[in-house]
C-alpha positions in Angstrom: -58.1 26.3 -5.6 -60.5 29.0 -6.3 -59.8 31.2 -2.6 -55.8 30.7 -3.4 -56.7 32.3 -6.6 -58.5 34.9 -5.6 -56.0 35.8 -2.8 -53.2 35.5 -5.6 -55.2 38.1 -7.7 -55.1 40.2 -5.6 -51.7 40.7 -5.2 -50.4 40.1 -9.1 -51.0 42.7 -12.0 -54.0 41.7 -13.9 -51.9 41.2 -17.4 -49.5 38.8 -15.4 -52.4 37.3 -14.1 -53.7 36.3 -17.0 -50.5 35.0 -18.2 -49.7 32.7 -15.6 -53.3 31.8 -14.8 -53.8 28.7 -17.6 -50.5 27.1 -15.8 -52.5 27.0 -12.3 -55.2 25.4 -14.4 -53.2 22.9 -16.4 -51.5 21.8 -13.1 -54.9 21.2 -11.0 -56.1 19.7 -14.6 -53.3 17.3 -14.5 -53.7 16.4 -10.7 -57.2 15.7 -11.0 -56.7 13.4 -13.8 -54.3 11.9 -11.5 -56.2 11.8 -8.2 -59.4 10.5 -10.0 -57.7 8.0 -12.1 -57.8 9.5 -15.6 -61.5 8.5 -16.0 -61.9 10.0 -19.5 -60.3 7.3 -21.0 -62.5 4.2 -22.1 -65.3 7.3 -22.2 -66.5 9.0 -25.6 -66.4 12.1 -25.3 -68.1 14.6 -27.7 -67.7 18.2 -27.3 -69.5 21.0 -28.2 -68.2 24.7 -28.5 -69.8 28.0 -30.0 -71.2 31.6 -28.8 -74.6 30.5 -28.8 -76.6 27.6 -28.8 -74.1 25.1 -27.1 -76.5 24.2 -24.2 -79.7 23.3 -26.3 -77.3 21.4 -28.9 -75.9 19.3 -26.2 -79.6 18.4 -24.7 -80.6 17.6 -27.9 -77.0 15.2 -28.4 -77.7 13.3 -25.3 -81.6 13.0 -25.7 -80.6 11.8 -29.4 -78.4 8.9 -28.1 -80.0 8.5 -24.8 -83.5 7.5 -26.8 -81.5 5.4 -29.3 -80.2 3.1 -26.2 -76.8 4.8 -25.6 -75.7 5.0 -21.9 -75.0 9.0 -22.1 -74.2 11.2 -19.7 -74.2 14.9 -20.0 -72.3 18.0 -18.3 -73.6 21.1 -19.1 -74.3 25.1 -18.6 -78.2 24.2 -17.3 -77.3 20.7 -15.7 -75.2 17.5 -15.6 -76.1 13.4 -15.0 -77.4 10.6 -16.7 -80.5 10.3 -18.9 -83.7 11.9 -16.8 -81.5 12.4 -13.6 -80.3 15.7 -14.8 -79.0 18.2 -11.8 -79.3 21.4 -11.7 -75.5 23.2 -12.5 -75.4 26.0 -9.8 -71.8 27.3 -10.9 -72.2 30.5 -12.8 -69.7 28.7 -15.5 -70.5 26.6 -18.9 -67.3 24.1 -17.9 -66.6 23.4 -14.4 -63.4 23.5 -12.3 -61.5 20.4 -13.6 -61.4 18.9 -9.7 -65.7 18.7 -10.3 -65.4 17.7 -14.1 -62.9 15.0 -13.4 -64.7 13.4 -9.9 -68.4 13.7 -12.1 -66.5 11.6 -15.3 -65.6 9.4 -12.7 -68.9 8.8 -11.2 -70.3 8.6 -14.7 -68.1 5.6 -15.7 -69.1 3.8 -12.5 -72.5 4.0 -13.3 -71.6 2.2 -16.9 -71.6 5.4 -18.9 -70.3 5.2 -22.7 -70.6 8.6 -23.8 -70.3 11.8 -22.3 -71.5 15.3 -23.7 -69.5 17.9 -22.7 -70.6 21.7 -23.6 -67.2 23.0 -23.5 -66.6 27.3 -23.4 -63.6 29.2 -24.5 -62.6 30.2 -20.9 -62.2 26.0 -19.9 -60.0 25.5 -23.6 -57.8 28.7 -23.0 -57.0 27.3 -19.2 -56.4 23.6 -19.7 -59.2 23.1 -17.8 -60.1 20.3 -20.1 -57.0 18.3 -19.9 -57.2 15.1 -20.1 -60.3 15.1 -21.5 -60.4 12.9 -24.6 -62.8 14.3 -27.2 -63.3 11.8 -30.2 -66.2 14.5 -31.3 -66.4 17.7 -31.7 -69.0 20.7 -32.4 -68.9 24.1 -33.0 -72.2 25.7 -33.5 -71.4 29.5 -34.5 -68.6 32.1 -33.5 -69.4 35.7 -32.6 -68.1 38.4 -30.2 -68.2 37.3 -26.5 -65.8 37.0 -23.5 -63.5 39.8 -25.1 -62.9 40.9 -21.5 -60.9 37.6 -20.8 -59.3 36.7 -24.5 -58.5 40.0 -25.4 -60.2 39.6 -29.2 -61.9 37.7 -31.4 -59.0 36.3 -33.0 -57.8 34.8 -29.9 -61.2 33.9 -28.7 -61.4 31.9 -31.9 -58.1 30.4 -31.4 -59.5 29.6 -28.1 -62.8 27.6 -29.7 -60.6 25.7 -31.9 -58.7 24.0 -29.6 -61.9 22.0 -29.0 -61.0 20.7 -32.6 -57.3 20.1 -32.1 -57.9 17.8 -28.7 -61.0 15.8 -31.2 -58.2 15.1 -33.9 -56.3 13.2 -31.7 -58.3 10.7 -30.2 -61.0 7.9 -31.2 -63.5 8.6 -33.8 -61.8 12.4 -34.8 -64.9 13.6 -36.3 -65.8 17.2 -36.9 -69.2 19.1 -37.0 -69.4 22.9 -37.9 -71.8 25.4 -38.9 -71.3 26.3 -42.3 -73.2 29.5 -42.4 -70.6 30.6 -39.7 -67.9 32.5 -41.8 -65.1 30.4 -39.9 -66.3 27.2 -40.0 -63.5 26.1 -42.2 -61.0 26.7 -39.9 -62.6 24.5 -37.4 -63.4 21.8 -39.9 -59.6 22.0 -40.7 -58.5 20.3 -37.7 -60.2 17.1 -38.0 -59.5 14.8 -40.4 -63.4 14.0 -40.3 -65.9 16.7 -41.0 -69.1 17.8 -41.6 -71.1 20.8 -41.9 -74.5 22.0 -42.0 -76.5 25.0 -42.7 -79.8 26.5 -43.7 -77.7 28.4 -46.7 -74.5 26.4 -47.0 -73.1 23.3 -45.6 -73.0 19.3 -46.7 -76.2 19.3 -44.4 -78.7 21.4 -45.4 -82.6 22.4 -43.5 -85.1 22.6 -46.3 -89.0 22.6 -46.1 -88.5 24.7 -42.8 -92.0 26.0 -41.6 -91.9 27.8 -37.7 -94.4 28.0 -35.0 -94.4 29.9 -31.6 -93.8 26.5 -30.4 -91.6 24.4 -32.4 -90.2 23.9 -36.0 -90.4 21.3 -38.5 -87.8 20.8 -41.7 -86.4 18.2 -43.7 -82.5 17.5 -43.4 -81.1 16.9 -46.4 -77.7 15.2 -47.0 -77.0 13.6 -50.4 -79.8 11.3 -50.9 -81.0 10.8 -47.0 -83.8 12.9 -46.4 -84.9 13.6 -42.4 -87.6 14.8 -41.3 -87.5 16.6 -38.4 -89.2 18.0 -35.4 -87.9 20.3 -33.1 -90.0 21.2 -29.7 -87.9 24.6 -29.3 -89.1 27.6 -31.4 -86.3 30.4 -33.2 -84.5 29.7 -36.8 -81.3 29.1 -34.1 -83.1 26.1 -33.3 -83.0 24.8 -36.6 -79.4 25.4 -36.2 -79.0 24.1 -33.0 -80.7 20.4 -34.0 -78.9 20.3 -37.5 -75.8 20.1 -35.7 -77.4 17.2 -33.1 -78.1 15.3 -36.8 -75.0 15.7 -38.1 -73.6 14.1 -35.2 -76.1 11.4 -35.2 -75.6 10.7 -38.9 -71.6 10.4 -37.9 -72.3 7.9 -35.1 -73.9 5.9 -37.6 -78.0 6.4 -35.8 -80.9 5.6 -38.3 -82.9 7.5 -40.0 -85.7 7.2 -36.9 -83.2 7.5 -34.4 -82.0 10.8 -35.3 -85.7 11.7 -36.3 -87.1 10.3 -32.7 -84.2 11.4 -30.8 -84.9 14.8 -31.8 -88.2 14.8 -31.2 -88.3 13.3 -27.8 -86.6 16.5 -26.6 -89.6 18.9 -25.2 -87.3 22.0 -24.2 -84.6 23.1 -22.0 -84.6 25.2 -19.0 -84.4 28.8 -19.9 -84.5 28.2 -23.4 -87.5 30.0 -25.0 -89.4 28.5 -22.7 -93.0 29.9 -22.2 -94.6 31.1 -18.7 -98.1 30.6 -18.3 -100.4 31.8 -15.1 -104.0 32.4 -16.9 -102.8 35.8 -18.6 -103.9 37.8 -21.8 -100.6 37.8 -23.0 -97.4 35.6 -23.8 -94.3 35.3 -21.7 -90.9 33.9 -22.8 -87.5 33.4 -21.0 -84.5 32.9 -22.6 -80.6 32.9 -22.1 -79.5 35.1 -24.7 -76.6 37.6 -23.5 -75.0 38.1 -26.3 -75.0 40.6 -29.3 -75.9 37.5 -31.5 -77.9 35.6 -29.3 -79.5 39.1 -29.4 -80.3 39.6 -32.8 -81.3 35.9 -33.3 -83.9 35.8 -30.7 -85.3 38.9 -32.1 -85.4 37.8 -35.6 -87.3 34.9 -34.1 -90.3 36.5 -31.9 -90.6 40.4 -33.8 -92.3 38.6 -37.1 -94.6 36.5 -34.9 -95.4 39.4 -32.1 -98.3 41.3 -33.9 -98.4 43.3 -30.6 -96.3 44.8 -27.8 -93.0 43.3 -27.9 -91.5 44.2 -24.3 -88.1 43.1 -23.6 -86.2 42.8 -19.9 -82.4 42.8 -19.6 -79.5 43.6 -18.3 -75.5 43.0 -18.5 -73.1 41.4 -16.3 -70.4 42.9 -14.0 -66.9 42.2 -14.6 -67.7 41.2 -18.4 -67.7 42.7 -21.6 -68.3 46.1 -21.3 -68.0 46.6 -24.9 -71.0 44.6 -26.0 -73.7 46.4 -23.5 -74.9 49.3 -25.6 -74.9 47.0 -28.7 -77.3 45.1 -27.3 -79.3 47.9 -26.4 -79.8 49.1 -29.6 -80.5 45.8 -30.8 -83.0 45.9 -28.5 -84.0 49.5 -29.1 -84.5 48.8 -32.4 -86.5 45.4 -31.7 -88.8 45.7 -29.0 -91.4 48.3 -28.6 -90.5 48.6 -24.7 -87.5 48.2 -23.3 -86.7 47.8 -19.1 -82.9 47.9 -18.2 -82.3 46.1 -14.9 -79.8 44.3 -12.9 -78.0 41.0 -14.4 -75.2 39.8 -12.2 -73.6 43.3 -11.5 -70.8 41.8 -9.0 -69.3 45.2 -7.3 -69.4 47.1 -10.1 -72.1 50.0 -10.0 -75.4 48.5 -11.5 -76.9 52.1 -12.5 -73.7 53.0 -14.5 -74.4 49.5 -16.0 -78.0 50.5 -16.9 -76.7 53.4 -18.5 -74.2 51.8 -20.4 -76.7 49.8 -22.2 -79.2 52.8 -22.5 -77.2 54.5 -24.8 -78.0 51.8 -27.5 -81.3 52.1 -26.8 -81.1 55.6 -27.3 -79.5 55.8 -29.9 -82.2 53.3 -31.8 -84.6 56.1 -30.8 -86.1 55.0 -27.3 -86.7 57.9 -24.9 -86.3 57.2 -20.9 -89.8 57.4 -19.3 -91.7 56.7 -22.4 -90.6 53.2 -23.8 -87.0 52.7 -22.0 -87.4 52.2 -18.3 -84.3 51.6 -16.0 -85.2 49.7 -12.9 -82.4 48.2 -11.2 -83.7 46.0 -8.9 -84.8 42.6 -11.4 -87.6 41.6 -9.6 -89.3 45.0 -9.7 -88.1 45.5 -13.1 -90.2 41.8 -14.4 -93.0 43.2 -12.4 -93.6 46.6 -13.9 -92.5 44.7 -17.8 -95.8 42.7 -16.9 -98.0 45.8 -16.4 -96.8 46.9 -19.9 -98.5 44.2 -21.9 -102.0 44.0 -22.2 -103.6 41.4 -25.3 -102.9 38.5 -26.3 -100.6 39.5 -29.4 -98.5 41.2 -26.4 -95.1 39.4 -26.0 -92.5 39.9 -22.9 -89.3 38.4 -23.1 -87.0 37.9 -19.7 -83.9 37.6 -21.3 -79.9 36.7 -19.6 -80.7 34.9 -16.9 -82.6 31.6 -18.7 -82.1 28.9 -16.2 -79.7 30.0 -13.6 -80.6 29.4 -9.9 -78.5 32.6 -8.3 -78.2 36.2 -8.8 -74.7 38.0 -8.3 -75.1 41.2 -6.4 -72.4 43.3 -4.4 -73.4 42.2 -1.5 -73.2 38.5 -2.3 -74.8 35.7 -4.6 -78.5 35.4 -3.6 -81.2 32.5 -5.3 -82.8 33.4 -8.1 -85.2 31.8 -10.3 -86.3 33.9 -13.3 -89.4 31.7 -14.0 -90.8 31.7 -10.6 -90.2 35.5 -10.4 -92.0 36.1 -13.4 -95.3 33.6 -12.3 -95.3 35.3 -9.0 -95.4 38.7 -11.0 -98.0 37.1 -12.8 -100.3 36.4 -10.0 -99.8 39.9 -8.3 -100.5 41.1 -12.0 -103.9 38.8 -11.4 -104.8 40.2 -8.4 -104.4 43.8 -9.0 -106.6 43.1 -12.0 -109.3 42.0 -9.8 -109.8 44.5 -7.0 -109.5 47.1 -9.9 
């Protein structure tokens, strides 16, 4: 299906296309179901939507369950399987094609799955790529600007999201979960005749207690008169978020108190999620996901306090995305990070440097001069190298950030592998050994 599209693009008006493209979709969707013997049904499906923080929320789901003795099975933006058998996701997409979701459900239910978490994005909603799908649960974790180059605005991107909610309500257990410090979480909560929410400020769930590390986070959920206390292995105040939502949907479910409180624990991190890189060196290294305005400023909020040194960032923006949100970023990071290195992320066949300059405008604009502390280096691996050089103690922080766990790197030439953490250990070892013959 994906050449025929491609080949029909090519020849149809980009606003038609766009039109006519979620029909395509809902007609593979429905053959699929078809040809694979609607294996969604006798499945409980819980879904979870949001800008940010859908991939670590849906780990922390499935650990929850799997820990408490549920057969789960999980499809995700990282990785999809059962329990410890995770495999790596190697489609540059949060929901796959419906012809992969619908043969993997299959091979789930064979294997005696139960309960299937499904991190579902706007794109999948919009197209009908989730047809079929019966979600008796479903999550949103928070809604800000992304994907405006496909939906067109926020509005519609919303509208998008809450579809998620409208499939929930009409199947099964029809339970809602939603971030109430989210200014639209009512209108997700509105669909489902179930719902909960949960907050740090607001919500029927509320973190209290909260106290952060550089590792992890503790807090106490509070709900009415249950208390839980809670440990989460993944640092960042989004985190908190993140696992509140994995409670609330415990709590609906019906888990115990130690269930919830286990099942959150027994998760030690997710790939390219704040996860830390190591190789003997004075200072710290963290790689995250976070390619969004809001992911952005959340991840910021969570390692500038912390970083009593040099804070050096690494990013870039994708090709054939939105445009619009490139020099926000950069001066959120401008304004953030004491160094800042532009580089490539994914820049398709569009031109990477105009890309870097793009983003450098934000930068500028938050006061960062090129050649002092803003660097543009297109090529990534170069550009993680010379961000290494840059940090010298061990109050020194760099952050490789919009490529988290991904295994391949977009270029116009074609898709090459690409592993962000192994780059940035073998940077660390040439950092090592330059250090020694000097």
């Amino acid at each position: 299906m994906a050449s025929i599209r491609t080949i029909v693009k090519k020849f149809i008006p980009t606003h038609l296309f766009k039109k006519i493209e979620p029909i395509g979709h809902l007609f593979e969707a429905i053959l699929m179901n078809i040809l694979y013997g609607f294996p969604g049904r006798r499945l409980h499906i819980i879904g979870v939507t949001g800008t940010n923080g859908k991939t670590t929320t849906s780990f922390l789901i499935e650990t929850m369950l799997a820990d408490a003795g549920y057969k789960v099975a999980l499809l995700s933006t990282v990785g999809y399987g059962i329990g410890k058998d995770i495999q790596p996701q190697i489609e540059h997409m949060t929901t796959t094609a419906a012809g992969v979701l619908q043969k993997r459900l299959r091979n789930f239910k064979k294997a005696g799955v139960e309960w299937v978490v499904v991190e579902t994005s706007s794109h999948a909603l919009a197209q009908h790529r989730v047809w079929g799908v019966p979600y008796e649960v479903a999550v949103m974790t928070n809604l800000t600007r992304d994907h405006l180059d496909y939906h067109g605005s926020f509005a519609e991107y919303g509208k998008a999201k809450i579809k998620l909610f409208q499939h929930a309500a009409k199947h099964g257990l029809k339970y809602g979960v939603a971030n109430a410090d989210d200014n639209n979480f009512v209108a997700f909560l509105d669909e489902t005749p179930n719902g909960i929410s949960y907050g740090i400020k607001e919500g029927d769930m509320r973190a209290e207690d909260i106290k952060q590390n550089m590792d992890h986070s503790t807090y106490t959920a509070v709900v009415g008169k249950d208390r839980y206390n809670i440990r989460v292995n993944i640092p960042g105040e989004f985190n908190i978020y993140n696992s509140l939502a994995a409670v609330a949907v415990g709590r609906q479910l019906g888990l115990s108190k130690k269930e919830i409180e286990d099942g959150i624990n027994a998760l030690p991190g997710v790939e390219g999620r704040m996860n830390s890189v190591n190789e003997g060196q004075d200072f710290k290294v963290l790689v995250d996901f976070a390619s969004t305005p809001d992911g952005f400023d959340k991840l910021f909020e969570s390692v500038r306090t912390p970083t009593k040194g040099k804070l050096v960032a690494v990013f870039g923006s994708a090709g054939r995305r939105d445009e619009s949100k490139r020099a926000i970023q950069g001066e959120i990071a401008g304004r953030n990070a004491d160094v800042v290195i532009l580089t490539e992320e994914d820049d398709r066949d569009i031109d990477g440097n105009q890309i870097l300059q793009e983003i450098a405008e934000g930068a500028k604009k938050a006061g960062k001069v090129e050649g002092k502390d803003l660097f543009l280096i297109l090529n990534r691996e170069e550009a993680i190298g010379f961000a290494m050089t840059q940090a010298k103690t061990k109050d020194d922080l760099v952050v490789l950030l919009g490529k988290g766990h991904e295994k391949t790197i977009e270029r116009a030439d074609g898709v090459y592998p690409w592993n962000e953490t192994d780059v940035a250990r073998a940077a660390l070892q040439e950092l090592k050994k330059e250090t020694k013959k000097n």
